[in-house]
C-alpha positions as CSV (number, residue, x, y, z in Angstrom):
1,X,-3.1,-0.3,-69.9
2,X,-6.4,1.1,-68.6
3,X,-8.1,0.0,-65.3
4,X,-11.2,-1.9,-67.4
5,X,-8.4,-4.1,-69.2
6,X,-6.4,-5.0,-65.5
7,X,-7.6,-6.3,-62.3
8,X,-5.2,-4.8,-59.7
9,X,-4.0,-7.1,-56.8
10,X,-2.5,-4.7,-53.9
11,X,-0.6,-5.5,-51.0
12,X,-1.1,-5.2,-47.2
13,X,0.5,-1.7,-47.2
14,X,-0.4,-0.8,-50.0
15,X,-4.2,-1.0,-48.8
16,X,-3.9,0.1,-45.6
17,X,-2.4,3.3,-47.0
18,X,-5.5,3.5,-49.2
19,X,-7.9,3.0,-46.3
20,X,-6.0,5.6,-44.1
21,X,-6.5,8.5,-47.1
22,X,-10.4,6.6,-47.2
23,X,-11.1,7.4,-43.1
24,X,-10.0,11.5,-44.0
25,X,-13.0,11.6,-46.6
26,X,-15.5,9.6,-44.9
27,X,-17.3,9.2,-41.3
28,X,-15.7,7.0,-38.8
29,X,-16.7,3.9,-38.6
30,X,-18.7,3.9,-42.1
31,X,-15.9,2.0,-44.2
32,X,-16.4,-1.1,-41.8
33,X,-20.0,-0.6,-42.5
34,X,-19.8,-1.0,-45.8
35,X,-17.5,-3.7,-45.9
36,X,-20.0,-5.3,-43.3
37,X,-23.3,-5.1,-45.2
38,X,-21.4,-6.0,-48.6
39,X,-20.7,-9.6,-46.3
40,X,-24.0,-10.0,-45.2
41,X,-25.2,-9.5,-48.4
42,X,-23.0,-12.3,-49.9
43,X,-24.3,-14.6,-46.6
44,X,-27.2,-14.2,-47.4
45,X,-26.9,-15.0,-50.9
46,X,-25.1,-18.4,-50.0
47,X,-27.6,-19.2,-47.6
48,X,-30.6,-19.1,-50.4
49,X,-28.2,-20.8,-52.9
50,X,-27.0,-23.9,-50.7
51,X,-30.4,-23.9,-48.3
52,X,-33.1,-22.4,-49.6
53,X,-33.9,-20.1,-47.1
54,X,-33.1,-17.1,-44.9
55,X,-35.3,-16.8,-42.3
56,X,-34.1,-19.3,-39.4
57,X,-30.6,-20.4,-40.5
58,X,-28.2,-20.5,-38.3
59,X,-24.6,-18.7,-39.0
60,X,-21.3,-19.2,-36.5
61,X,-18.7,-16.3,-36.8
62,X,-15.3,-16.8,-35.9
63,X,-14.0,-13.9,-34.3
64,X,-10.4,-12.5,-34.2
65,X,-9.1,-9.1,-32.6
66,X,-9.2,-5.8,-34.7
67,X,-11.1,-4.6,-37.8
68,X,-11.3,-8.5,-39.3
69,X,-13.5,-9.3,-36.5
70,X,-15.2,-6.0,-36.2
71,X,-16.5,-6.5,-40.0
72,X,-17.7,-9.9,-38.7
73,X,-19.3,-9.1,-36.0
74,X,-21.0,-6.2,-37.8
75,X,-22.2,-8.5,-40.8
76,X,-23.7,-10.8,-38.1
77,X,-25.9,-7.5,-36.8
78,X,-27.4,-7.3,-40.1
79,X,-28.2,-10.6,-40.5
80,X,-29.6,-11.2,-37.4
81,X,-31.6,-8.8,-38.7
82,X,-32.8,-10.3,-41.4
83,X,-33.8,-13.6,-39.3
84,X,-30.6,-15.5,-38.9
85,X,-29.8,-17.0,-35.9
86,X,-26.1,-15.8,-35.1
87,X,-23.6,-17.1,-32.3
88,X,-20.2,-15.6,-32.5
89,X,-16.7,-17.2,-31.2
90,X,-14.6,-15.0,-29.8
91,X,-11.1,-16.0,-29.8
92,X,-9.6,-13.4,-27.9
93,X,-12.8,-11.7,-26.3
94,X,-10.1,-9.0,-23.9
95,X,-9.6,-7.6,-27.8
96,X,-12.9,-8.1,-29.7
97,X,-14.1,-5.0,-31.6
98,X,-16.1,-3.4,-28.9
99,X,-18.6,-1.6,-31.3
100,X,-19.3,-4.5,-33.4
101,X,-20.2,-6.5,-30.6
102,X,-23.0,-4.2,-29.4
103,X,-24.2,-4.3,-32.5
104,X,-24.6,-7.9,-32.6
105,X,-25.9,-8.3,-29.0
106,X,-28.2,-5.4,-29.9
107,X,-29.8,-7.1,-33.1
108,X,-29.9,-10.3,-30.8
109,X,-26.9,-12.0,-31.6
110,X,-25.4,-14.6,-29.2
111,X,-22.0,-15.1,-27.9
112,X,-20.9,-18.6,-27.2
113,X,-17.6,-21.1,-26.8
114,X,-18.8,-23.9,-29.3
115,X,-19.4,-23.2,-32.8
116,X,-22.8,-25.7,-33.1
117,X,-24.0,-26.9,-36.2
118,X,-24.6,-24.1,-38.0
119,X,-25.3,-23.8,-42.0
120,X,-22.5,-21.6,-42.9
121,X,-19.1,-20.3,-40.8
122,X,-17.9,-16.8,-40.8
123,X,-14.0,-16.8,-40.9
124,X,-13.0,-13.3,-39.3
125,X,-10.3,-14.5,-37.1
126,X,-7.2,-12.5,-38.8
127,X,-6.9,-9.6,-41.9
128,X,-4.5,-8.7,-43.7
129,X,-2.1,-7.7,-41.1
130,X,-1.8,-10.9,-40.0
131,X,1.2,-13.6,-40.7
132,X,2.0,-17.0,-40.5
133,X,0.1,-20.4,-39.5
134,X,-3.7,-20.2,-37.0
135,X,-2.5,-20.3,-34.0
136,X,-3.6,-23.5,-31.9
137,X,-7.3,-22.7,-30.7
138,X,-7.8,-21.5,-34.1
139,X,-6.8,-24.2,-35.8
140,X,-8.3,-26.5,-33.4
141,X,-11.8,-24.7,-33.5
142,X,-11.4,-24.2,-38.0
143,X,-10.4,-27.9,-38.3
144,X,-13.4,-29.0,-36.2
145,X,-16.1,-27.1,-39.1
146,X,-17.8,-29.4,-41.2
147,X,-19.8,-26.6,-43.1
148,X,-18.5,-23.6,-45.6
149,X,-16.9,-21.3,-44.5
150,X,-17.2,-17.7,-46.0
151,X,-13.6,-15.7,-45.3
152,X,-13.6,-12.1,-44.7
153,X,-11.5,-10.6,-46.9
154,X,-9.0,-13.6,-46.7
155,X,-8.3,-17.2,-45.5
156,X,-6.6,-16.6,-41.9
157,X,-3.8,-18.2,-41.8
158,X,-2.4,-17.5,-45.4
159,X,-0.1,-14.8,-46.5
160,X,-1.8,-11.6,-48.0
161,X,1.3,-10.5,-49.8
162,X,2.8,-13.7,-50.7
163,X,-0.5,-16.7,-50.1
164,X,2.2,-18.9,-48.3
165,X,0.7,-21.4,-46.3
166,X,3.0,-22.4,-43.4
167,X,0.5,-24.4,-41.3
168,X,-2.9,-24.4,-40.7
169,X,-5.2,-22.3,-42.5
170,X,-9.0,-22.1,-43.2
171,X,-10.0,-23.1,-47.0
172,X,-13.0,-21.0,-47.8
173,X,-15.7,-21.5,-50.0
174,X,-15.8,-17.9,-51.0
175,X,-13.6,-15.0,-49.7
176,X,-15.2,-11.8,-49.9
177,X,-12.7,-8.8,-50.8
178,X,-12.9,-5.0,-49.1
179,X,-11.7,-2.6,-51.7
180,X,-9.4,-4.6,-53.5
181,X,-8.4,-7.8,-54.8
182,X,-4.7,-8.7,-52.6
183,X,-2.1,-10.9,-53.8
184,X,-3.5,-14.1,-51.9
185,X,-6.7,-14.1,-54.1
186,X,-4.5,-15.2,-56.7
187,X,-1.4,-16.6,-55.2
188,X,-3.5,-18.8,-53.0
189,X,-6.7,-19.2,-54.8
190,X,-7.4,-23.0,-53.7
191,X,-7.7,-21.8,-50.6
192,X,-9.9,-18.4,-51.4
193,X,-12.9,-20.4,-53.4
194,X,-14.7,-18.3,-55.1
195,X,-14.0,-14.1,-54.5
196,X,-16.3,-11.7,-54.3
197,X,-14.8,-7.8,-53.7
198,X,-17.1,-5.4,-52.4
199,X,-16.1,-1.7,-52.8
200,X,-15.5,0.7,-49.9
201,X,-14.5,3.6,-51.7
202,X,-11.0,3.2,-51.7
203,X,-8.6,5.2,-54.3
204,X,-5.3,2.7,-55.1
205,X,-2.5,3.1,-56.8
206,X,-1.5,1.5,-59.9
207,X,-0.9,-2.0,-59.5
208,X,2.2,-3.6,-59.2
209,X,0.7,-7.1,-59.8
210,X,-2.4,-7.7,-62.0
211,X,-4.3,-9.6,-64.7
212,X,-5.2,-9.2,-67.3
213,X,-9.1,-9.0,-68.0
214,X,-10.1,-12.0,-70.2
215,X,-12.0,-9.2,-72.5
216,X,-8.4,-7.5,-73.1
217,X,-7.4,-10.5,-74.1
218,X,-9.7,-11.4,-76.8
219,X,-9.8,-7.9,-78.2
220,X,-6.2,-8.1,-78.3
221,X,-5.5,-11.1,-79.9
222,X,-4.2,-11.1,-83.7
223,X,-6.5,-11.9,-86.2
224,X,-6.6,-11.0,-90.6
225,X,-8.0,-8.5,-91.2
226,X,-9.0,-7.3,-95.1
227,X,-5.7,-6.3,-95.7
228,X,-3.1,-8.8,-94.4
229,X,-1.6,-12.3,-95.8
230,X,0.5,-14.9,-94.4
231,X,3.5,-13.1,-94.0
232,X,1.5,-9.8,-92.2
233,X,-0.1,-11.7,-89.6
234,X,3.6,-13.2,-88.2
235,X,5.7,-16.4,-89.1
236,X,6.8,-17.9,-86.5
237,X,9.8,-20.2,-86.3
238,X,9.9,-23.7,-84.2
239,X,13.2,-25.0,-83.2
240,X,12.3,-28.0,-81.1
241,X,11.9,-31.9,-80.7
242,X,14.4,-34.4,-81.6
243,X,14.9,-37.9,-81.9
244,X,14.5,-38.7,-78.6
245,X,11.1,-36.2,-78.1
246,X,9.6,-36.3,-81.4
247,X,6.1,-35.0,-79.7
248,X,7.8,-31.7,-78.3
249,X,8.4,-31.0,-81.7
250,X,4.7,-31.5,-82.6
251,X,3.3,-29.9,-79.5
252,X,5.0,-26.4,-79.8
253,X,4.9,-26.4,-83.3
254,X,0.9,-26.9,-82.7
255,X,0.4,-23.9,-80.5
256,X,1.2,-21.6,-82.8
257,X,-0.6,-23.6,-85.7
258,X,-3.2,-23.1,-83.5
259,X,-2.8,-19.7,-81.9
260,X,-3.1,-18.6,-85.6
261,X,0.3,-17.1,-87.1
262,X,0.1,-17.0,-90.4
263,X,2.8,-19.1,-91.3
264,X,4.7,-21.5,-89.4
265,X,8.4,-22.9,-90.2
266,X,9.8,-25.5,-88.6
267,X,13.8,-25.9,-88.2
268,X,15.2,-29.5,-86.9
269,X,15.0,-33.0,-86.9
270,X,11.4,-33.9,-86.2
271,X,10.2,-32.0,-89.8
272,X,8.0,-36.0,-90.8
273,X,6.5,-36.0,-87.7
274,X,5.5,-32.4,-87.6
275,X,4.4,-32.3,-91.2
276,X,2.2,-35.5,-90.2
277,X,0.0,-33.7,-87.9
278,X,0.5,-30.1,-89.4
279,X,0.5,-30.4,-93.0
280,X,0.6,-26.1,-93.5
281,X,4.1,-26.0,-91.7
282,X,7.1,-25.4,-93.4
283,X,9.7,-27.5,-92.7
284,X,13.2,-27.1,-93.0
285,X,16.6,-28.9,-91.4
286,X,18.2,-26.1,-90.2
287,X,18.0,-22.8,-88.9
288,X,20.0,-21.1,-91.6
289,X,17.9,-22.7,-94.2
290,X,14.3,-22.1,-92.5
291,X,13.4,-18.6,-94.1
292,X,12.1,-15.4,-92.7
293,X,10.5,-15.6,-89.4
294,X,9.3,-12.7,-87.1
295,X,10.1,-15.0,-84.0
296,X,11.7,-17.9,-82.7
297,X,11.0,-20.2,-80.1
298,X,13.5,-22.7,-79.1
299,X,14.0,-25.8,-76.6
300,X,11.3,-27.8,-76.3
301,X,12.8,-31.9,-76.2
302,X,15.6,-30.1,-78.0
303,X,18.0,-31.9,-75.8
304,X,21.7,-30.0,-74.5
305,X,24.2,-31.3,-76.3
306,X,27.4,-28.9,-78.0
307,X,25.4,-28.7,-80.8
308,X,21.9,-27.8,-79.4
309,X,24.1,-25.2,-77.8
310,X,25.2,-24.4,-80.8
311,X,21.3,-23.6,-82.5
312,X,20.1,-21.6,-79.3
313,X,23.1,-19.4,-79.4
314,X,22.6,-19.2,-83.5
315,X,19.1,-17.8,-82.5
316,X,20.0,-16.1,-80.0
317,X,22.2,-14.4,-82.0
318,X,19.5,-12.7,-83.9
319,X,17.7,-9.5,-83.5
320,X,14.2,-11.6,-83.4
321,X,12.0,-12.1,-80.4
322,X,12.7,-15.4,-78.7
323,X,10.8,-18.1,-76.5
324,X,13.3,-20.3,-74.3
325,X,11.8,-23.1,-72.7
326,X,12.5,-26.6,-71.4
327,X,16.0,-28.0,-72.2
328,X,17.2,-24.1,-73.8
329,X,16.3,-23.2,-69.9
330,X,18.8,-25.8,-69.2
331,X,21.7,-24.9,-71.4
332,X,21.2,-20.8,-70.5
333,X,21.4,-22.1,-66.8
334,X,24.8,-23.5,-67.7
335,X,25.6,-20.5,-70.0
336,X,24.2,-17.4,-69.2
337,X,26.2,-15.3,-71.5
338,X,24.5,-17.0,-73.9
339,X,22.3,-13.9,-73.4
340,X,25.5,-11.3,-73.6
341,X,24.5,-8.2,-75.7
342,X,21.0,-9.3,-76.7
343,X,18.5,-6.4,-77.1
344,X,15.7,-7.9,-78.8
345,X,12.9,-9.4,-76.6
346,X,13.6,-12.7,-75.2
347,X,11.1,-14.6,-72.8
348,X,11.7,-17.4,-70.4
349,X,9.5,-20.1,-69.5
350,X,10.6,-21.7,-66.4
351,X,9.1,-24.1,-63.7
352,X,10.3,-24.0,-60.8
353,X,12.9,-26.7,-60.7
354,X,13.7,-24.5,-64.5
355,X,13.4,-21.8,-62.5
356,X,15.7,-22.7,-59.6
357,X,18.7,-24.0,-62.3
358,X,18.5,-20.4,-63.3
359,X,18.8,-18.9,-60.2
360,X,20.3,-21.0,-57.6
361,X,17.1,-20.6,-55.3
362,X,13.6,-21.8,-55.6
363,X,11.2,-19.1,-56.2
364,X,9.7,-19.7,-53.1
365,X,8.1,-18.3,-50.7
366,X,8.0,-14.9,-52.6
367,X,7.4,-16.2,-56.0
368,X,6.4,-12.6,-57.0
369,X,9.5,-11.0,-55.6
370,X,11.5,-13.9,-57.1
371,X,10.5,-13.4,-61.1
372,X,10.6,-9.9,-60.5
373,X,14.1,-10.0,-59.7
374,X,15.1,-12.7,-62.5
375,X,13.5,-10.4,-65.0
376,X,15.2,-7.1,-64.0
377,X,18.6,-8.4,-63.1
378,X,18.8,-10.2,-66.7
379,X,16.6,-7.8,-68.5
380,X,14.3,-10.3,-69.6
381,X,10.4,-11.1,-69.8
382,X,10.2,-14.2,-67.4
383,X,7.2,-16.5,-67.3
384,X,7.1,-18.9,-64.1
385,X,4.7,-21.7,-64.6
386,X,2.5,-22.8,-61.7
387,X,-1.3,-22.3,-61.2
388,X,-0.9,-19.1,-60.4
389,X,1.3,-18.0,-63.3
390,X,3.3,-15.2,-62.9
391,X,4.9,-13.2,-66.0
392,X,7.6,-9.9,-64.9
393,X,9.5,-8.0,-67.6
394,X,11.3,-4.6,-66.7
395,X,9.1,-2.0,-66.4
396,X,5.9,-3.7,-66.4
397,X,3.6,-4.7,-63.4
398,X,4.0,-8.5,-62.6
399,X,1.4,-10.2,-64.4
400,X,-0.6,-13.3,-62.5
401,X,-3.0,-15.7,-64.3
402,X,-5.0,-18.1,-61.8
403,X,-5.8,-21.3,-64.2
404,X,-8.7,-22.2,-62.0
405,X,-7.2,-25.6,-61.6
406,X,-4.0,-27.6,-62.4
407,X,-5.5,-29.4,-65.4
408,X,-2.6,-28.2,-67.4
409,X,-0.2,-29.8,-65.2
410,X,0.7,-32.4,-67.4
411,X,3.6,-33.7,-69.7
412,X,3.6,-31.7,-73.1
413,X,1.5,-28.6,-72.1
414,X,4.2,-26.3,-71.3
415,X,5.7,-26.9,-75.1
416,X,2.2,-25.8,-76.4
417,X,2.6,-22.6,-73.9
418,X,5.8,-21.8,-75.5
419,X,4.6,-22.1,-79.0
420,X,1.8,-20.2,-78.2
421,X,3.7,-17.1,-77.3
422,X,6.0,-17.3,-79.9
423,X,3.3,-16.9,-82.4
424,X,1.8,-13.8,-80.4
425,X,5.8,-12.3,-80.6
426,X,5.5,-12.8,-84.6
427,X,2.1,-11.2,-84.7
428,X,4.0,-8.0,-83.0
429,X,2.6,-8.1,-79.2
430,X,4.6,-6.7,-76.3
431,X,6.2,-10.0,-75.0
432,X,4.9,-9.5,-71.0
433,X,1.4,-9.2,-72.8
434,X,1.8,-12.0,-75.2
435,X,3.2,-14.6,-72.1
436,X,0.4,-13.5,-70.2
437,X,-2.4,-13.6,-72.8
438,X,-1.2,-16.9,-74.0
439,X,-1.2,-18.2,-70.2
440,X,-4.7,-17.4,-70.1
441,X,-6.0,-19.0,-73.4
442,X,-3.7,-22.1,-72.5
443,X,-5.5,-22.4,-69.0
444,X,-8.7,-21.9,-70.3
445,X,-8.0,-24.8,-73.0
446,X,-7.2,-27.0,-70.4
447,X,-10.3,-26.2,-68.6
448,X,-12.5,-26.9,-71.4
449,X,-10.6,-29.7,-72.4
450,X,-10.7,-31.1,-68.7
451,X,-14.3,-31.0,-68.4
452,X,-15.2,-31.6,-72.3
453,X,-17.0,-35.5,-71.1
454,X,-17.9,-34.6,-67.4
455,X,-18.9,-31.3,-65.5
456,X,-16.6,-32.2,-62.4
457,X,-13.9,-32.3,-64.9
458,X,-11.0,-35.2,-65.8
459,X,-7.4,-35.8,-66.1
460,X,-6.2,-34.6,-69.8
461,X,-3.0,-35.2,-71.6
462,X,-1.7,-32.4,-73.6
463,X,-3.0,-33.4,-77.0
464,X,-6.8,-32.5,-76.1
465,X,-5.4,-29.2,-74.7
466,X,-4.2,-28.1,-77.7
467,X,-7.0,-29.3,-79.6
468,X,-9.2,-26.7,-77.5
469,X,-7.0,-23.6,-78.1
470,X,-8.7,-22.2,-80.8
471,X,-11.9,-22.6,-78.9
472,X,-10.6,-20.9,-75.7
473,X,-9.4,-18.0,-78.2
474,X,-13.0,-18.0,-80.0
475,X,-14.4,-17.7,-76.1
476,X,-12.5,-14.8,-75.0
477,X,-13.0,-13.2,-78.1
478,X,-16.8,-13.6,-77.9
479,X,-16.3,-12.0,-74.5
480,X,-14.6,-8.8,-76.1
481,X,-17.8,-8.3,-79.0
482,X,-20.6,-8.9,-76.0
């Protein structure tokens, strides 16, 4: 994939390796400058947005050892420069950046021990070379702020590789990025706000964890074209539900109705209840009798009896793509070899308790590591659900959608997911695209379902979620013709 269809998210050393190969190419000192007035720049823009005004605001930076509080410091100098009144807090003054701080006393900065009451707070206490919790007077001084605070180039007191929060951190407003997106700014986005990068001139490797640009997406996704018919576009097979979760049945056999395969069969008990709310399916009560399908997905309130073990290992057997999610998770966690001498693409949709059956350990802290490791030693695509989804297959980066918010978290939306992906596996998509495209549009459904009545958004269930896929598919689509 090319750079304009990924954003890459690089790690700590992965950076700093970048910005050493950066300082042979440029003048000392002139990448922090950059980085600086980028800052400043986005400042000021808060400052007009939330006050008003420039001229005459006041601005508190919090100031840790090293580079993170040199770019601080040095933002400050241009702002004071621009008429804001600036008081910086040093939190360990014998190992402040001694260049940015004559900058700032030189545009008429101030140095004090409170932070005031200004209109906006500058978090520059640690970078990305920092780990674990703020230490005390930190987190004393952060939990005291009752304004935004604007981090530079991350929340202190959060992970950059891994955005594990073990104790107090700051939660910005906005985080503004040098060079390059990190891991945190989607691992730990709650606590990020909104990111804004500014470039330094840095020359990075290919990414070992990305996402994928909503654009991509929408030019990517399957749709007719003048030559095909049902069959071409993908028929995708449902083996979910039963009597006990008739609506898991309906829900993944809805995402791909709606993620628009051209046919979709449905295998199983819950064939009058689908047909009810998706009259186009075609229905049959068992596997063997269902048809040609390109793809299967399986699981779903399937339940885990012998005989449900039985049907996943039928399909299984294939040499068709395959979704496993929900209780089919289950049953491979008891059975692994279900798996035994399968070459076809198979994708797995855990959670994290799923995920942890699986496994025998919780994905955390290193949830990126963790599905990495699932994917490669089972040589499968793995999806683990969260709000920072991830999606690893062998060979490919680690994929990451950030929903934007946990509206999807509800009971239901994971059997659309799976349906959703199945359909994309019919249509002929690489399966570490298709589980990451159809994260996207199934985040971006709940989003619009979520705030369809009120701007600050509402609890959905999963039935107005699905009802929104084909409008979160129309939006990213729009977004690849503009």
């Amino acid at each position: 994939m090319t750079a304009a269809e990924l954003r890459g998210y690089f790690t700590a050393d992965e950076v700093r390796a970048a910005e050493a190969e950066l300082f042979t190419r440029v003048p000392a000192g002139m990448p922090m400058r950059r980085a600086a007035f980028g800052l400043a720049e986005v400042v000021l823009r808060e400052l007009r947005e939330r006050t008003g005004a420039v001229a005459g605001r006041s601005v508190t930076l919090l100031v840790g050892s090293g580079d993170n509080g040199g770019d601080a410091l040095w933002a400050g100098s241009f702002l004071r420069r621009r008429g804001v009144a600036v008081r910086a807090v040093l939190l360990s003054p014998e190992r402040v950046h001694a260049e940015g701080l004559a900058a700032l006393r030189r545009a008429g900065g101030r140095v004090g021990a409170e932070v005031g009451a200004p209109d906006l707070v500058i978090d520059g206490i640690v970078g990305i070379s920092g780990r674990g919790p703020l230490r005390p007077k930190a987190a004393e001084i952060v939990a005291g702020v009752r304004v935004p605070v604007i981090s530079v180039d991350l929340p202190s007191g959060v992970d950059p590789d891994t955005g594990v929060v073990s104790g107090p951190a700051v939660r910005a407003a906005v985080t503004v990025a040098f060079g390059a997106y990190k891991p945190v700014h989607a691992l730990a986005a709650p606590y990020c706000g909104r990111i804004e990068l500014v470039p330094i001139g840095l020359r990075l490797p290919a990414p070992n964890l990305a996402a994928l640009e909503p654009q991509s997406i929408g030019a990517g996704w399957p749709v007719p074209t003048s030559t095909d018919d049902k069959y071409t576009q993908g028929v995708t097979g449902v083996c979910a539900g039963s009597s006990t979760y008739p609506g898991a049945a309906i829900l993944c056999t809805g995402g791909a109705v709606a993620a628009t395969s051209g046919m979709v069969r449905y295998a199983g008990t819950g064939a009058a209840q689908v047909l009810a709310h998706f009259p186009e399916v075609v229905a049959a009560p068992s596997i063997s009798e269902t048809g040609r399908v390109q793809s299967w997905v399986f699981g779903p309130g399937a339940g885990t009896d012998s005989a449900t073990r039985d049907r996943l290992a039928e399909i299984l057997a294939t040499d068709l793509p395959v979704v496993v999610d929900a209780d089919g998770l289950t049953l491979l966690a008891a059975d692994p070899g279900l798996l035994n001498g399968r070459v076809a693409p198979t994708v797995l949709t855990p959670h994290a308790g799923e995920f942890a059956r699986l496994t025998g350990a919780d994905p955390a802290p290193d949830r990126v590591a963790a599905v990495r490791k699932l994917a490669d030693s089972w040589q499968v695509t793995v999806l683990l659900k969260g709000r920072a989804t991830l999606v690893a297959a062998p060979g490919h980066p680690v994929f990451v959608n950030e929903a934007g918010g946990s509206w999807a978290a509800t009971a239901g939306s994971g059997d659309i997911l799976s349906g959703v992906i199945a359909a994309l596996l019919a249509a002929g998509r690489d399966p570490a695209w298709s589980a990451a495209a159809a994260a996207r549009v199934h985040a971006l459904s709940a989003n619009l379902a979520a705030h369809a009545t009120t701007a600050a958004g509402a609890p959905i269930s999963a039935s107005p979620l699905l009802a929104n896929l084909r409008n979160a598919i129309g939006t990213l689509r729009d977004l690849a013709a503009a």
